[in-house]
Structures are given as structure tokens and as C-alpha cells.
N, C-alpha and C positions, 0 to 999 in steps of 0.2 A: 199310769193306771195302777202300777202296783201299790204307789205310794196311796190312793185314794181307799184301795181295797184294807189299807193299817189303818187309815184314819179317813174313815167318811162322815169329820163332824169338821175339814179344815176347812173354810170357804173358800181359801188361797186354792187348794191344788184343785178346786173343781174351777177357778179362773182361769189358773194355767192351761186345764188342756183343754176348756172350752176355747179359751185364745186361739189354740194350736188347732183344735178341730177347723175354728173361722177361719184363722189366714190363714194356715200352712195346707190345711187338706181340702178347706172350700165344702165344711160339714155343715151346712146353717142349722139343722135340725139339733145332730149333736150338740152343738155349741147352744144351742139354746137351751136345750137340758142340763147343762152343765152350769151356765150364768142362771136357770133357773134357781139350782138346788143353793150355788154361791149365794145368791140371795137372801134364799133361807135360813142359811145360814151367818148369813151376816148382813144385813139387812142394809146399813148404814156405810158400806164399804164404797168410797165413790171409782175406785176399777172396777168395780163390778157394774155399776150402772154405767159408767161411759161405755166397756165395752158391749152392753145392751144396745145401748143408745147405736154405736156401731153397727151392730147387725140389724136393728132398725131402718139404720141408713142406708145400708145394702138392699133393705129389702123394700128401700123409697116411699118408706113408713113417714113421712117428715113428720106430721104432729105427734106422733106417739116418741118419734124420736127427741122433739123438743121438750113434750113433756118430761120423759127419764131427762132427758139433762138439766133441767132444773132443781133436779136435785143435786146435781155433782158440781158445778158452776162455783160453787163458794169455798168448794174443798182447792186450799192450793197447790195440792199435790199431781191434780187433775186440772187446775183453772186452764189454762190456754189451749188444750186437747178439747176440752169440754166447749167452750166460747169459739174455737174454731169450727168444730163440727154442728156449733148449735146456729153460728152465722150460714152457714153453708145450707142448713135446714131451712133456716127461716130464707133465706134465697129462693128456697125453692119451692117455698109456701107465699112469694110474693113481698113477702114482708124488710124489704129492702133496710127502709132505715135500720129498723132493730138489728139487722145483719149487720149494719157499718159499725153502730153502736158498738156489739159483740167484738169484730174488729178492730175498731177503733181502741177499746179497752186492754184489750191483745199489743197492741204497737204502743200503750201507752207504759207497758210493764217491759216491753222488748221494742224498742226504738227501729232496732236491727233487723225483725223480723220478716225479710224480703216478703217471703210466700204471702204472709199476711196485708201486706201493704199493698203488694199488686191484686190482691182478689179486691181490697177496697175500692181500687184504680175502677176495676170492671163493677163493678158493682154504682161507683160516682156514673160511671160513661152510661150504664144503664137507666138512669135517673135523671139522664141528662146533665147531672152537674161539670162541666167539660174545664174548667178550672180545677178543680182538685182532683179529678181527675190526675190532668195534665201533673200537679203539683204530686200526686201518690205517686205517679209514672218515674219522675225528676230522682222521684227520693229512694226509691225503688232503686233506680240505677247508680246512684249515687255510694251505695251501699257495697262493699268488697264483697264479692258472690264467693260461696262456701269454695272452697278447694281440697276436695278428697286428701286427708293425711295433714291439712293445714292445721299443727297444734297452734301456732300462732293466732289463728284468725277467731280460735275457741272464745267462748267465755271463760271466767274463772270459774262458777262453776262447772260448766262441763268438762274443761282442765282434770278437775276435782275429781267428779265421776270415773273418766276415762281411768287416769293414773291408781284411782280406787280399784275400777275393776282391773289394772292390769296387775294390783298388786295382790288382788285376794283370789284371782282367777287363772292365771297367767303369769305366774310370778319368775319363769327362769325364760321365757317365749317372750320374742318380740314381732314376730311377723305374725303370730294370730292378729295382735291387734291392728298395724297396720291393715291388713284384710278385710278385719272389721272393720274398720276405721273406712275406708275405701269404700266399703258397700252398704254399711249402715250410717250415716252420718247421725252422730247423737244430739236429739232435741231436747233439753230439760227444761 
């Protein structure tokens, strides 16, 4: 808050603590004031509309929520945050195929991406398709399941991340990361 009171033209720090207000304090109102003004101020920014899209979903807005994410969908900074959450929407607006699609596009850039591949599975079983289904379920298990602290199991880039942030954040500490490493596993 202090940082916003020096500069209330940054659209970044009215994200951040709108972020903070949504998940950490559970403010939806704050938070919308917040991702409001980010807006305004940066109109074009796609964290600012996925986490819109976000509190939209919270608040089981689904087409308003699919709307905002049409616009962040093409940004790749945001594409599988965006395409996950927009499958999940349109799920819930009925619109099945388009979700697999969303999905589907998702597992096509991350092969690996269990969570993804088993919402497909549920999503084939609901549509009755009971083959690929079966064949999402196969591949789903098939796949080495994350293991808290496994740098091995990483990607490269999230390798990349990690040893970034341990080096520009954490640079003499190694058990912060482990810590983090353990309770936030990082998705890029």
C-alpha cells in the first residue's frame, strides 16, 4: 500500500495487492477495485485480465468470465492459465467440446501436463466418449506425478526459474527454497 500511495499511475502494484486482497485475505470487493484501476491503467496487460477472469470465476460469472479471457488467451505469458481456466468455464456453461479443444491445446504445448489431461478424461466420460476417455486416463498415469523438491522431474524451464529466483532472492538460503519448493510447486 505504501508503494501505491508513491506511485498510483503503476498498474503492476494495484495487481499485486489486488492479487493479495483475492487469494490471501478472501477481499473480492477490494480486489476488484484494485484489478479495476490496473485496468485503467494498463488496459492491454493479460495478468490483469486473467486475474479478473479469476474473480469472475469465483463468483461463477462463467460468460463474463469467458468473455475477459478472450482476451488474454493469445498472450503467452498467460496462454495455459488463461485456456485452463477458460476450459473450466466453458464446462460449466455446457459447452463441452470448446473446453476439450482449450484442453486439448494445453497438453499439445505440455504433453506432461497431468491436471490437464485428466480434467479431459472427465470431461471425454461426460460426453460419453469412453475410449479416450480410457486413453486420457492411460496417459494421465503414465506420466511421473510431481514429487515435492524433485528438481529432476522439472522442466528446463522451470529449472531456469527456480535457480533464478534462488539466485536473485535467496542467494546465501537454501532451505527457503526447498520450503517453497515443497508448498508451492512452480507451474510456468
Amino acid at each position: 500500500s505504501q508503494a501505491i500511495h508513491k506511485d498510483q499511475n503503476n498498474a503492476n502494484l494495484f495487481l499485486w495487492r489486488g492479487s493479495t486482497f483475492l487469494y490471501l485475505m478472501q477481499d473480492q470487493v477490494r480486489a476488484e477495485e484494485d484489478f479495476e484501476r490496473a485496468s485503467k491503467l494498463d488496459p492491454l496487460n493479460p495478468s490483469v485480465q486473467l486475474n479478473r477472469a479469476r474473480l469472475l470465476a469465483m463468483r461463477e460469472q462463467w460468460e463474463l468470465c469467458v468473455a475477459e479471457l478472450e482476451l488474454c488467451v493469445s498472450h503467452e505469458t498467460v496462454k495455459t492459465d488463461s485456456l485452463q481456466l477458460r476450459a473450466e468455464s466453458l464446462a460449466q456453461l455446457g459447452q463441452i467440446e470448446r473446453a476439450i479443444e482449450d484442453l486439448s491445446s494445453i497438453i499439445c504445448d505440455d504433453p506432461s501436463n497431468v491436471s490437464c489431461i485428466e480434467s479431459r478424461a472427465e470431461l471425454w466420460r461426460q460426453i460419453k466418449q469412453f475410449e479416450k476417455e480410457t486413453a486420457d486416463e492411460a496417459l494421465a498415469n503414465s506420466i511421473p506425478k510431481y514429487q515435492p523438491g524433485s528438481y529432476e522431474l522439472m522442466t528446463m524451464k522451470q529449472r531456469n526459474l527456480l535457480d533464478s529466483i534462488k539466485k536473485h532472492f535467496m542467494p546465501n538460503r537454501t532451505d527457503e527454497l526447498s520450503i517453497m519448493d515443497r508448498t508451492f510447486p512452480i507451474r510456468v
